[in-house]
N, C-alpha and C positions, 0 to 999 in steps of 0.2 A: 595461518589460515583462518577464516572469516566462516561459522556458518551460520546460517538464517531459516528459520521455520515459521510460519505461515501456520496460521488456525484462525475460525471463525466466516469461515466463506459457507454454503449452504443455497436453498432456495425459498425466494421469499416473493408475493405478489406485491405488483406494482403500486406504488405509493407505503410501503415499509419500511424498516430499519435492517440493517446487519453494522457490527461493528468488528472488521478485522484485525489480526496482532501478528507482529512478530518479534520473535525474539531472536537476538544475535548473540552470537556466543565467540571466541579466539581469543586473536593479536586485536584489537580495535586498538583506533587514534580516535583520543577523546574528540577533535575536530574531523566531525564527519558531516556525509550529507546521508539522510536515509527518506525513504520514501517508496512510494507505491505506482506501478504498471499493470497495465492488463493487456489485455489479446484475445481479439472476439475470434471467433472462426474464420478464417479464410483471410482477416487483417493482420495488419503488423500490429508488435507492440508500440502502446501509448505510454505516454505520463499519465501518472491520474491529480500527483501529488507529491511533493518534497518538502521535509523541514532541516533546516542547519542544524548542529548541535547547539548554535545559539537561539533557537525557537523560530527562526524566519521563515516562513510557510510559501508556497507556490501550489497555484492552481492550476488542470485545465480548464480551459473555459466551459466547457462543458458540464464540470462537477462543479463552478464556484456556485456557493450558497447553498449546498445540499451535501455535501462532502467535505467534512473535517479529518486533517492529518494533526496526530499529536507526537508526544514522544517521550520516555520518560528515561534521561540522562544515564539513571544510579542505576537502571536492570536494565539498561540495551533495549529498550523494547520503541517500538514504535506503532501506532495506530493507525486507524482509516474507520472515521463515523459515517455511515454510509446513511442519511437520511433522501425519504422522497422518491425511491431508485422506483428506474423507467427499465422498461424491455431492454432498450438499448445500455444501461449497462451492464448484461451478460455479458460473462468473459471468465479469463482463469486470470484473476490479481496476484501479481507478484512484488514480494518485498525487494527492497535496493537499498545497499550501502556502498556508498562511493567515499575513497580517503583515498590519502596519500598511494599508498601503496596496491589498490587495487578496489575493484569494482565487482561487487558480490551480489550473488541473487541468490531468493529461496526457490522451493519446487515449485511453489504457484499453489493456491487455491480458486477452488470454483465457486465463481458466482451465477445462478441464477434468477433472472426476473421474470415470472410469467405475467404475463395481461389476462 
């Protein structure tokens, strides 16, 4: 079993930073995908952002050029540089590790943006 914890969400006004983390803990296949979702109120969950265990990154379009995903291999962990952030990205961000064997989310942290 796979878990995953989430810190660094918070409220921040518009044009700021947060920078999210999570940590993952279990069975892990070092060939994974992990990455970051959200879900504003009343929507479904998005992508925000994926990176491979080999460093390959994927954007929404909506976050490229203001939102960086990192990752760092040796502690499980993964990031989200949230620069720029607008109203519209309020949401609860959740962590995602996808492998072989299953597909894993954290509790979700809260983000938000006021204007």
């Amino acid at each position: 079993q796979v878990q995953l914890v989430e810190s660094g969400g918070g409220l921040v006004q518009a044009g700021g930073s947060l920078e999210l983390s999570c940590a993952a803990s279990g069975n892990i296949f070092s060939r994974n995908i992990m990455g970051w979702y959200r879900q504003a109120p009343g929507k479904q969950r998005e992508l925000v952002a994926t990176i491979t265990s080999g460093g390959n990154a994927n954007y929404a379009d909506s976050v490229k050029g203001r939102f960086t995903v990192s990752r760092d291999n040796a502690k499980n962990m993964v990031y989200l540089q949230m620069n720029s952030l607008k109203p519209e990205d309020t949401a609860v961000y959740y962590c995602n590790l996808r492998e072989t064997l299953g597909n894993y989310w954290g509790q979700g942290t809260q983000v938000t943006v006021s204007s």
